[in-house]
PDB file of N, CA, C and O in Angstrom:
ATOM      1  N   UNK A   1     -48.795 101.614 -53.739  1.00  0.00           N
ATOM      2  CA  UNK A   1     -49.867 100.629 -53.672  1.00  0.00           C
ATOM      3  C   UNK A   1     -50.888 101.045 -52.623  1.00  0.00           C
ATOM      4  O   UNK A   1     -50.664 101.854 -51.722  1.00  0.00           O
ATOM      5  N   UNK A   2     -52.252 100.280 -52.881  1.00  0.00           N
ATOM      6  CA  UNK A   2     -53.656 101.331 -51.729  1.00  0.00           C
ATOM      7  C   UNK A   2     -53.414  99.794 -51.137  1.00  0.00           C
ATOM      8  O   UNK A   2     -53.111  98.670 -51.535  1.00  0.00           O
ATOM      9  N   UNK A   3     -53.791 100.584 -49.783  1.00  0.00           N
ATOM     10  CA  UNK A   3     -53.697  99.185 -48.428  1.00  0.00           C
ATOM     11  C   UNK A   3     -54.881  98.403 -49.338  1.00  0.00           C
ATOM     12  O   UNK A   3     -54.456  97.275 -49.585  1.00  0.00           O
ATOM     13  N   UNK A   4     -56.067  98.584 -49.856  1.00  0.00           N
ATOM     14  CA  UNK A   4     -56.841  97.779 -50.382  1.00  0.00           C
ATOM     15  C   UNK A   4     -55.929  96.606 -50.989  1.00  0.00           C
ATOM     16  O   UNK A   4     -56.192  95.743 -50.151  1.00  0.00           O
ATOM     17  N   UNK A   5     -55.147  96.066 -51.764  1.00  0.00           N
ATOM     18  CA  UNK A   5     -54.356  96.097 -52.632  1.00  0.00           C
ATOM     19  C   UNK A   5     -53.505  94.757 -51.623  1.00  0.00           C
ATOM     20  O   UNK A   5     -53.506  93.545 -51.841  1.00  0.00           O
ATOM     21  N   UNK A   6     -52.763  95.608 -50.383  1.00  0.00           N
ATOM     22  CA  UNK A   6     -52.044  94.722 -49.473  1.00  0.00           C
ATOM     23  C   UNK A   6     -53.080  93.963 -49.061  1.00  0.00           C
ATOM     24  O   UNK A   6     -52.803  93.285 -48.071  1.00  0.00           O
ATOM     25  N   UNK A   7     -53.968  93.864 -49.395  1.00  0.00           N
ATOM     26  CA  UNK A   7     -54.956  93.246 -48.217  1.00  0.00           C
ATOM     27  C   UNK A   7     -56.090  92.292 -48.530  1.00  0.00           C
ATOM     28  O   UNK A   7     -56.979  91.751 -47.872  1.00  0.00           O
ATOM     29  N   UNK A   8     -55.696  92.302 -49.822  1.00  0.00           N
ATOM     30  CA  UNK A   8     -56.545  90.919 -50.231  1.00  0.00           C
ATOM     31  C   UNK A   8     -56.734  89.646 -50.333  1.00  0.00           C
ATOM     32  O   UNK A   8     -55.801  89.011 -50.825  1.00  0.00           O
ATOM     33  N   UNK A   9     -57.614  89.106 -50.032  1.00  0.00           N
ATOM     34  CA  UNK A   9     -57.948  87.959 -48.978  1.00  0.00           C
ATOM     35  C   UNK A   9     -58.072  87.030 -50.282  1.00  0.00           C
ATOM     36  O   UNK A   9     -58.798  87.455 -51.181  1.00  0.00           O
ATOM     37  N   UNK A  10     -57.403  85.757 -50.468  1.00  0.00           N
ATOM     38  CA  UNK A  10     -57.302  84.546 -51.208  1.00  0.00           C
ATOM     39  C   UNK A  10     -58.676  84.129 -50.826  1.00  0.00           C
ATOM     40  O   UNK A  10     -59.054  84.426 -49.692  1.00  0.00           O
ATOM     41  N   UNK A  11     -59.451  83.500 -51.599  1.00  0.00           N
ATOM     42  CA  UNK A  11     -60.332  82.630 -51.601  1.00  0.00           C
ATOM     43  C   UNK A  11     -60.112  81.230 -52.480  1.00  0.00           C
ATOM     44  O   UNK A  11     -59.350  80.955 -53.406  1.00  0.00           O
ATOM     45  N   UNK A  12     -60.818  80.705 -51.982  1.00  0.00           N
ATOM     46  CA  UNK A  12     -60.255  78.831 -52.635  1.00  0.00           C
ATOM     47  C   UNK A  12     -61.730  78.268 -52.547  1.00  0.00           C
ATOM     48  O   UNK A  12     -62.678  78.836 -52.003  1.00  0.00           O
ATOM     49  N   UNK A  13     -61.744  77.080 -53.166  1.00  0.00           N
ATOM     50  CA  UNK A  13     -63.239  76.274 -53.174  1.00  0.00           C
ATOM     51  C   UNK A  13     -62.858  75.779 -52.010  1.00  0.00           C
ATOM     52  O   UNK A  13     -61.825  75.894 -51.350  1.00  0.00           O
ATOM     53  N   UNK A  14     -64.413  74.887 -51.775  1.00  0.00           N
ATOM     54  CA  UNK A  14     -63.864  74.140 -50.424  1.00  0.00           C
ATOM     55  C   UNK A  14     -64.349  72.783 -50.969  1.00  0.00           C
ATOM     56  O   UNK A  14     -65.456  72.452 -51.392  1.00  0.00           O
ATOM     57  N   UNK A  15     -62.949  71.944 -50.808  1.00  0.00           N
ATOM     58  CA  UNK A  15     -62.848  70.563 -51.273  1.00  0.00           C
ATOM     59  C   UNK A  15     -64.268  69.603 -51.912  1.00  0.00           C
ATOM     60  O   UNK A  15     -64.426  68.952 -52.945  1.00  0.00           O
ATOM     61  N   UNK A  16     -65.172  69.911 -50.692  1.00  0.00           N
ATOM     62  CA  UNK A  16     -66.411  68.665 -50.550  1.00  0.00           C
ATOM     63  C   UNK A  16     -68.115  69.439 -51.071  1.00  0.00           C
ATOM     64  O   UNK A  16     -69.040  68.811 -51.587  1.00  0.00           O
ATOM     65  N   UNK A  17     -68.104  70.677 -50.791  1.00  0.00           N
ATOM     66  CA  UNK A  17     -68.781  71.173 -51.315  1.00  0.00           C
ATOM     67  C   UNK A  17     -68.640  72.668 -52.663  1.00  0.00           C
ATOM     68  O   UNK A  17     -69.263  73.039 -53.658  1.00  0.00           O
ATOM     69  N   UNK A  18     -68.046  72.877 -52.278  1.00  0.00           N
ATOM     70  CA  UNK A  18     -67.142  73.825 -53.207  1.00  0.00           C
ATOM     71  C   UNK A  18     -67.778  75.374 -53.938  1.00  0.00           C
ATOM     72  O   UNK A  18     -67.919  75.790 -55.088  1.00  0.00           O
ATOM     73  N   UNK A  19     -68.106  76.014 -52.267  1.00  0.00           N
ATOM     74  CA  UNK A  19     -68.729  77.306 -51.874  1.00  0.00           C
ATOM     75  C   UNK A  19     -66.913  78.143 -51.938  1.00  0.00           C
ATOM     76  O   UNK A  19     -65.973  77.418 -51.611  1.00  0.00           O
ATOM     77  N   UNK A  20     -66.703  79.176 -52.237  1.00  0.00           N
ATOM     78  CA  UNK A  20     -65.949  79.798 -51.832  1.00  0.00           C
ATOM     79  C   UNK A  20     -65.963  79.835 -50.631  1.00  0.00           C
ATOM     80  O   UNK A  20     -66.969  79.854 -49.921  1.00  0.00           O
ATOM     81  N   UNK A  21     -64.434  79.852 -50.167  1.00  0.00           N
ATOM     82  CA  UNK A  21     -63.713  80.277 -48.700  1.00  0.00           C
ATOM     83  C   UNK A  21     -62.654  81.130 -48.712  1.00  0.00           C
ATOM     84  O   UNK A  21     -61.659  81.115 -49.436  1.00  0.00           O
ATOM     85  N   UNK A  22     -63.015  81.996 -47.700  1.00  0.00           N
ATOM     86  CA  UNK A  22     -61.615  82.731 -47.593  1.00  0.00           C
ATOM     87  C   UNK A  22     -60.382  81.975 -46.731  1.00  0.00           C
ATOM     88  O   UNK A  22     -60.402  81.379 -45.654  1.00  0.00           O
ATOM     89  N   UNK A  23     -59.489  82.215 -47.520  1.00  0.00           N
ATOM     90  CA  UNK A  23     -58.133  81.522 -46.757  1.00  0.00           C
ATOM     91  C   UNK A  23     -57.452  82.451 -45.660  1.00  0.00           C
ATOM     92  O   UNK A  23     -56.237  82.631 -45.734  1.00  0.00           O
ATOM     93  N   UNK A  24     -57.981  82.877 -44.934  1.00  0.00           N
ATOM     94  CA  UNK A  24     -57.467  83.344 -43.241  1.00  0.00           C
ATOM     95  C   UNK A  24     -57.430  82.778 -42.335  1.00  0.00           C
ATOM     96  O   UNK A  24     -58.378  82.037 -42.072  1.00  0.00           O
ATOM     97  N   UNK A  25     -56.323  82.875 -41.461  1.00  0.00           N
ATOM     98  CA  UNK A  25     -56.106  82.580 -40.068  1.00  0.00           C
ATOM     99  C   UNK A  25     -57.278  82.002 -39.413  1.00  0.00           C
ATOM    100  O   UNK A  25     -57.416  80.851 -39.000  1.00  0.00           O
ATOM    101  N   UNK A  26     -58.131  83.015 -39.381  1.00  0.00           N
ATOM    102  CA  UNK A  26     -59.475  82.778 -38.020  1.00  0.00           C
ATOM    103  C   UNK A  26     -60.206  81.707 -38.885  1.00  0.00           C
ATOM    104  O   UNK A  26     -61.260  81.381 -38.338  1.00  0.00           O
ATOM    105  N   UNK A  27     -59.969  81.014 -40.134  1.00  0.00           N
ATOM    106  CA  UNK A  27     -60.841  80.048 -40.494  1.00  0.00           C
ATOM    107  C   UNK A  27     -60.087  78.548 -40.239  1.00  0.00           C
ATOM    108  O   UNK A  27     -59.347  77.885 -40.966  1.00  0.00           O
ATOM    109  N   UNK A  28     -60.744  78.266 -38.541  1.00  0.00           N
ATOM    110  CA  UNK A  28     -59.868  77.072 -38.700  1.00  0.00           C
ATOM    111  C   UNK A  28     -59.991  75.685 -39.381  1.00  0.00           C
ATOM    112  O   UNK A  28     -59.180  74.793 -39.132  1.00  0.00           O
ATOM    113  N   UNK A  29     -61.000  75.524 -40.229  1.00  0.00           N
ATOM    114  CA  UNK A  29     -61.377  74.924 -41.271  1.00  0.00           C
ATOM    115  C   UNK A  29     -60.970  74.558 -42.378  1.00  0.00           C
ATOM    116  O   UNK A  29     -61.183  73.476 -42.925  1.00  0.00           O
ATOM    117  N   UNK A  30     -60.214  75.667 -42.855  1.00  0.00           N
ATOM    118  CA  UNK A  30     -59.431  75.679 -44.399  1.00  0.00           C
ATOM    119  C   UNK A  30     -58.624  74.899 -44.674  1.00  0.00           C
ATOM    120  O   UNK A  30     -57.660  74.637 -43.955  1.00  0.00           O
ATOM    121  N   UNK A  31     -58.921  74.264 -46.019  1.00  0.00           N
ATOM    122  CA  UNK A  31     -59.375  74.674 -47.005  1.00  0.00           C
ATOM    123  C   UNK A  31     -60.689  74.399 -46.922  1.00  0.00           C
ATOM    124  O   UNK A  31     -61.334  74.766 -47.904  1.00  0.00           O
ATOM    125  N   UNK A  32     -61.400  73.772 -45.901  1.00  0.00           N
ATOM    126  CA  UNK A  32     -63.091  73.478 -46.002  1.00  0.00           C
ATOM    127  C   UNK A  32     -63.641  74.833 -45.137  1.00  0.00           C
ATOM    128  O   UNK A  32     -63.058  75.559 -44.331  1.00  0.00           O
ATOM    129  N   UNK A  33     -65.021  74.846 -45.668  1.00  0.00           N
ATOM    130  CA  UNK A  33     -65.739  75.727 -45.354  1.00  0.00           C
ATOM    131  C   UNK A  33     -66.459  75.560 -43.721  1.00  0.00           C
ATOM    132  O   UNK A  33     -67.184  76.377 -43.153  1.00  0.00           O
ATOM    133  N   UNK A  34     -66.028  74.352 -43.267  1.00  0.00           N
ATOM    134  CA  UNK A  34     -67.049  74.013 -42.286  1.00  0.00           C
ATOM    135  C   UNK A  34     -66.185  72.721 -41.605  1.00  0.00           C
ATOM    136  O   UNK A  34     -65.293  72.154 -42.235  1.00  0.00           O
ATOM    137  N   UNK A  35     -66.592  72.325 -40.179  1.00  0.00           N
ATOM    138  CA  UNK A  35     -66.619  70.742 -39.599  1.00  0.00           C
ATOM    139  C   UNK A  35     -67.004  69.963 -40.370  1.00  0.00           C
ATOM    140  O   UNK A  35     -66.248  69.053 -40.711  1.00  0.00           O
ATOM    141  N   UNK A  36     -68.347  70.064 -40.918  1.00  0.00           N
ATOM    142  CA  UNK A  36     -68.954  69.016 -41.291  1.00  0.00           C
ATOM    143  C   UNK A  36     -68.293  68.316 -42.555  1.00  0.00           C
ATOM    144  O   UNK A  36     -68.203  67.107 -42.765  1.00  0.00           O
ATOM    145  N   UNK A  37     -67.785  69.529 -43.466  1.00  0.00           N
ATOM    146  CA  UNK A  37     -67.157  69.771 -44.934  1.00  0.00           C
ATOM    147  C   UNK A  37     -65.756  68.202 -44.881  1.00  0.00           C
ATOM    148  O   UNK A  37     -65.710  67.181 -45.567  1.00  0.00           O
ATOM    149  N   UNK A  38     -64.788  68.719 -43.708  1.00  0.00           N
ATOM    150  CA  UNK A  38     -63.941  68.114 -43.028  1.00  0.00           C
ATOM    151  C   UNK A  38     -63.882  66.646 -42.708  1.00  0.00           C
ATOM    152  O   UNK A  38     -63.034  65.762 -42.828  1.00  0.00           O
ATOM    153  N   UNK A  39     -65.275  66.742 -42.192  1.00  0.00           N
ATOM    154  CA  UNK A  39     -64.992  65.522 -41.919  1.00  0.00           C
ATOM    155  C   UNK A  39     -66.049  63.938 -42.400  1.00  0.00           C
ATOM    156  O   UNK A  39     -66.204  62.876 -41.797  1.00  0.00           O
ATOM    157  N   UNK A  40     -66.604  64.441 -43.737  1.00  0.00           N
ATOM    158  CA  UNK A  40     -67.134  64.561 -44.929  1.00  0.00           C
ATOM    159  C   UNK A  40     -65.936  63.882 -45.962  1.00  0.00           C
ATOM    160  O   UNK A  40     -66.047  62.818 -46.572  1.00  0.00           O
ATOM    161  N   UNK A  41     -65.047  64.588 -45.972  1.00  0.00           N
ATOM    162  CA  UNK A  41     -63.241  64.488 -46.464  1.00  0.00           C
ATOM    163  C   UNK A  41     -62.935  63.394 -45.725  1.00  0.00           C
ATOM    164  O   UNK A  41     -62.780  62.337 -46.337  1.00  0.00           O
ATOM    165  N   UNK A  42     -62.815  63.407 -44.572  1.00  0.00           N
ATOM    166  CA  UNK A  42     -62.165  62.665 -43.793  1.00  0.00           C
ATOM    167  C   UNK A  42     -63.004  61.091 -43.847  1.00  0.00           C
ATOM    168  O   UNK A  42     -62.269  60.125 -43.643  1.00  0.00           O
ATOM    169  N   UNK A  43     -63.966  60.899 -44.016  1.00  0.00           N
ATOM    170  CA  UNK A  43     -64.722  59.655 -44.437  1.00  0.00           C
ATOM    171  C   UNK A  43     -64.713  58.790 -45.575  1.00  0.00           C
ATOM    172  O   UNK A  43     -64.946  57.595 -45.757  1.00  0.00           O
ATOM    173  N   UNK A  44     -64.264  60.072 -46.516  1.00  0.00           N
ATOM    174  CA  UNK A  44     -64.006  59.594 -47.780  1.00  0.00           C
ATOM    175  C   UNK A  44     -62.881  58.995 -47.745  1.00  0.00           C
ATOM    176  O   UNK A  44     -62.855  57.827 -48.132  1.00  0.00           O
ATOM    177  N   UNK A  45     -61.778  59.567 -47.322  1.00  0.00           N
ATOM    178  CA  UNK A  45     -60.625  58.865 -47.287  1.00  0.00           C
ATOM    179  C   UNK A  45     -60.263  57.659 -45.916  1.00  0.00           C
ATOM    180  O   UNK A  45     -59.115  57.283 -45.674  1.00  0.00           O
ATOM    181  N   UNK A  46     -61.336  57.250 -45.238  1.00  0.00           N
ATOM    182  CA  UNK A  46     -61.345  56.389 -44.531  1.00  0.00           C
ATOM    183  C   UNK A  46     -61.854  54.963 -45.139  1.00  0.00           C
ATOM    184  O   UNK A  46     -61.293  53.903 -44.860  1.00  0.00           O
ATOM    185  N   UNK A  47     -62.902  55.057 -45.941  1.00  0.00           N
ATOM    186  CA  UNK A  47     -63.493  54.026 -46.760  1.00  0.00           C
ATOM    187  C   UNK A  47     -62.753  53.868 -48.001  1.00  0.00           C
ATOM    188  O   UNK A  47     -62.996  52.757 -48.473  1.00  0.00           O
ATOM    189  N   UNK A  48     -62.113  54.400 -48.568  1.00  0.00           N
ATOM    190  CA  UNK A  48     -61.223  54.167 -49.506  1.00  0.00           C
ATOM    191  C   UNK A  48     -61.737  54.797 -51.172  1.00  0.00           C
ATOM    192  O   UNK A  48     -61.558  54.244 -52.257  1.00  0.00           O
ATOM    193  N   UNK A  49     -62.309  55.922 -50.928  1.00  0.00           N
ATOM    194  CA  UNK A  49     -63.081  56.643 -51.876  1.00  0.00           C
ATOM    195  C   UNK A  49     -62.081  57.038 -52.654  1.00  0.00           C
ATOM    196  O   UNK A  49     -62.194  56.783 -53.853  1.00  0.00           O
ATOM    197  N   UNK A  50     -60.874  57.743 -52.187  1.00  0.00           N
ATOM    198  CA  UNK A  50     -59.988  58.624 -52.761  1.00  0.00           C
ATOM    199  C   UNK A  50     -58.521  57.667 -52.537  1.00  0.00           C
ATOM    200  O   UNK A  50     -58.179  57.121 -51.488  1.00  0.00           O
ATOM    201  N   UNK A  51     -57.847  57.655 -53.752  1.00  0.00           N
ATOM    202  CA  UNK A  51     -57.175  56.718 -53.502  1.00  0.00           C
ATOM    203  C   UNK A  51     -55.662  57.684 -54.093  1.00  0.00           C
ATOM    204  O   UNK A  51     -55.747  58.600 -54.911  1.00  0.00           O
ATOM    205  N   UNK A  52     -54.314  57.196 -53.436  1.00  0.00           N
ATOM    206  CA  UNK A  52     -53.428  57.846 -54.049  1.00  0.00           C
ATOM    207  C   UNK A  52     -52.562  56.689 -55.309  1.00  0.00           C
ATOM    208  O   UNK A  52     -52.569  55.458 -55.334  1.00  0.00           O
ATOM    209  N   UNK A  53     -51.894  57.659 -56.229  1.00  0.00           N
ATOM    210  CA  UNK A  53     -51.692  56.782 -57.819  1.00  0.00           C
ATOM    211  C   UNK A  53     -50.377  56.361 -56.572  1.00  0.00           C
ATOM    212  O   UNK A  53     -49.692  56.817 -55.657  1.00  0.00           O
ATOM    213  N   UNK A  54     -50.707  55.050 -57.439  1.00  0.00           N
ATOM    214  CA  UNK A  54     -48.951  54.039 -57.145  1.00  0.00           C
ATOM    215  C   UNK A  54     -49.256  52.556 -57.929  1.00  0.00           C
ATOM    216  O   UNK A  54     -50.121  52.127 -58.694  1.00  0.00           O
ATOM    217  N   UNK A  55     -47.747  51.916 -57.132  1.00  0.00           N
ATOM    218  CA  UNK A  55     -47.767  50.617 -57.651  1.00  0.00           C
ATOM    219  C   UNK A  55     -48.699  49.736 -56.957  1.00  0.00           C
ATOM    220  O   UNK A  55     -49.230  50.448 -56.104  1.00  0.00           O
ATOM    221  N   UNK A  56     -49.174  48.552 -56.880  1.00  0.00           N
ATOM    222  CA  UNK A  56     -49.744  48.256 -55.596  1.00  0.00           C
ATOM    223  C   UNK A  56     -48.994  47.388 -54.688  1.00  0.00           C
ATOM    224  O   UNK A  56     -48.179  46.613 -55.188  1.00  0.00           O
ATOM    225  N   UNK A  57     -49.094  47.404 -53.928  1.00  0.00           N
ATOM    226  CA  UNK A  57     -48.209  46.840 -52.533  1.00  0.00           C
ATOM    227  C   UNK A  57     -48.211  45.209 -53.379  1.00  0.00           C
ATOM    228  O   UNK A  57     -48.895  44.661 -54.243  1.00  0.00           O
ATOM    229  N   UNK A  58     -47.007  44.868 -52.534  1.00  0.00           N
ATOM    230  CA  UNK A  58     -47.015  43.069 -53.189  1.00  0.00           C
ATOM    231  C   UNK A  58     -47.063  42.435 -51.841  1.00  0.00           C
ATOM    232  O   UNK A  58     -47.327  43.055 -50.810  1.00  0.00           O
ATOM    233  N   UNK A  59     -46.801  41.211 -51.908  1.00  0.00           N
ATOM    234  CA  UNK A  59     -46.775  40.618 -50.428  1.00  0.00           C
ATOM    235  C   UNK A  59     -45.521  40.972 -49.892  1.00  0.00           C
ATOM    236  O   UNK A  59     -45.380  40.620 -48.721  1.00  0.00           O
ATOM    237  N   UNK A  60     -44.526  41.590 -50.424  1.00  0.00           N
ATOM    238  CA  UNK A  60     -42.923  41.335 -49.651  1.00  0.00           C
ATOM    239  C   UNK A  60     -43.670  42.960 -48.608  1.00  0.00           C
ATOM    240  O   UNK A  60     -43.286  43.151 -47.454  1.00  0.00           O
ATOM    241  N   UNK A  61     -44.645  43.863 -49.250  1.00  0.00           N
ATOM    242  CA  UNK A  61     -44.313  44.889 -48.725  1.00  0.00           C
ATOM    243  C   UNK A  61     -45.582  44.730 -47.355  1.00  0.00           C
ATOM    244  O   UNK A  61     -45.533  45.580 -46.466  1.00  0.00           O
ATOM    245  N   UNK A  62     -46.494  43.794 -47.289  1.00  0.00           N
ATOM    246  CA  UNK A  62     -47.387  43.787 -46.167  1.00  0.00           C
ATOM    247  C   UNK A  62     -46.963  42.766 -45.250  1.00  0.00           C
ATOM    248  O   UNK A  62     -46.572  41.605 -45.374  1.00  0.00           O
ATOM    249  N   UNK A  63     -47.168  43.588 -44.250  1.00  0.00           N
ATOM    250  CA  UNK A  63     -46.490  42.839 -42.466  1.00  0.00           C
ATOM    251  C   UNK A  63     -47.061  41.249 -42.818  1.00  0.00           C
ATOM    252  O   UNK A  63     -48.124  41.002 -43.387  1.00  0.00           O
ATOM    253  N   UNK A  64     -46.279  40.463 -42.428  1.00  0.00           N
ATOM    254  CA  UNK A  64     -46.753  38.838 -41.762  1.00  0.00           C
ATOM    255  C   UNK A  64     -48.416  38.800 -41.292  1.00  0.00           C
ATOM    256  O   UNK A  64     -48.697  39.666 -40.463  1.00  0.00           O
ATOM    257  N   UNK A  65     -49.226  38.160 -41.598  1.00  0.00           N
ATOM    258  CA  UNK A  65     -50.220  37.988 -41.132  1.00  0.00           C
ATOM    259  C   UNK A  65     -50.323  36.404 -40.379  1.00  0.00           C
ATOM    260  O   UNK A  65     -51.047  35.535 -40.865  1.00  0.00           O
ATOM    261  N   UNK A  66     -49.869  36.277 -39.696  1.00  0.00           N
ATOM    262  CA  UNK A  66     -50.104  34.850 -39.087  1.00  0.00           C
ATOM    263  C   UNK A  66     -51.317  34.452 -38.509  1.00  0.00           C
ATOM    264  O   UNK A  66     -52.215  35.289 -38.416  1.00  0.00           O
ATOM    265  N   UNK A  67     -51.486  33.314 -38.108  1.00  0.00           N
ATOM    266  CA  UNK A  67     -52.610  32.924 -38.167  1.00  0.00           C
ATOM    267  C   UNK A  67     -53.902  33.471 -36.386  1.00  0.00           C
ATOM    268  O   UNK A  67     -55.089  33.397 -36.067  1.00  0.00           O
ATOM    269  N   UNK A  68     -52.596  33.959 -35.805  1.00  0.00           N
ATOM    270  CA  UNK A  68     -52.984  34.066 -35.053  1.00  0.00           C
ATOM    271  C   UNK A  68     -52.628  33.552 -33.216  1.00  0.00           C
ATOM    272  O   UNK A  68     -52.823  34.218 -32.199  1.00  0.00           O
ATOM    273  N   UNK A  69     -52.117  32.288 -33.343  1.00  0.00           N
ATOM    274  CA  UNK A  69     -51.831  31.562 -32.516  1.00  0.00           C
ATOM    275  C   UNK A  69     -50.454  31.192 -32.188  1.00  0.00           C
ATOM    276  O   UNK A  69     -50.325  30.306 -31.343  1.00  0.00           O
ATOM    277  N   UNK A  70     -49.599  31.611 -32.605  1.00  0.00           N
ATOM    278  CA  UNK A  70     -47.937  31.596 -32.676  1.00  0.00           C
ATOM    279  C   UNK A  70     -47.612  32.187 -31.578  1.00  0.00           C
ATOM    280  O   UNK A  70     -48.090  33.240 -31.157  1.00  0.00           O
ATOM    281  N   UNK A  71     -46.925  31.638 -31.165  1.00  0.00           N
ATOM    282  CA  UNK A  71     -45.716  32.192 -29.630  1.00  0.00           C
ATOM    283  C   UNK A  71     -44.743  32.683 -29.991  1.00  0.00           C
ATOM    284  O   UNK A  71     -43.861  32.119 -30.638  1.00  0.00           O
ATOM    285  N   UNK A  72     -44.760  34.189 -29.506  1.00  0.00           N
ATOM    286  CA  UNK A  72     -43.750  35.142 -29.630  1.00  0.00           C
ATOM    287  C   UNK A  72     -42.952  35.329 -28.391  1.00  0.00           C
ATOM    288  O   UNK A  72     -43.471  35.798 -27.378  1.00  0.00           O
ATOM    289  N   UNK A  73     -41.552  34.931 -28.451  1.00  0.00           N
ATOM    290  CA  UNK A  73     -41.085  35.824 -26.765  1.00  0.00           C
ATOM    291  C   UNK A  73     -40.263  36.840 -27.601  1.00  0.00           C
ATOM    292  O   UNK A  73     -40.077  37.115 -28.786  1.00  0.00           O
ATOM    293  N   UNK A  74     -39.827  37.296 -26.250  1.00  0.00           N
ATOM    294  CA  UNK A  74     -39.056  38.836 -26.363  1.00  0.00           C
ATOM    295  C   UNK A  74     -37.441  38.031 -25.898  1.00  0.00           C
ATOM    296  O   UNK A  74     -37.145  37.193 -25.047  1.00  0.00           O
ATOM    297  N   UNK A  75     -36.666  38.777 -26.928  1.00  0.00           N
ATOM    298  CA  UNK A  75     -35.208  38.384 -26.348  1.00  0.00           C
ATOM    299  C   UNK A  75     -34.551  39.623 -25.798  1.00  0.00           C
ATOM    300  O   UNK A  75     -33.426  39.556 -25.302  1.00  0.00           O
TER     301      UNK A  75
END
């Protein structure tokens, strides 16, 4: 085999804009091309853009919401 051969560099889209990237070490970015790309991603999945498949939560599975004003001690 020619070292060319050992030595070829994966490229991948990059998630948000979807420029080729090379997938190496020194890209501490990857799979995005960039900060901005990142955190671009990261907004999306803060506002609820990207959602993962499931059932949806019922009430048994979300914490107590009380009203607010309840006295809690510690035992």
């Amino acid at each position: 085999m020619s070292e060319e051969t050992n030595n070829k560099v994966i490229t991948v889209d990059c998630p948000t804009c979807h420029i080729a990237v090379e997938w190496i070490e020194k890209n501490e970015h990857r799979p995005f091309c960039s900060d901005r790309c990142r955190l671009i991603d990261l907004g999306a999945w803060a506002s609820d853009d990207y959602k993962i498949a499931g059932k949806p939560a019922t009430e048994w599975d979300m914490p107590d919401s009380g009203t607010g004003d309840e006295s809690y001690t510690l035992q």
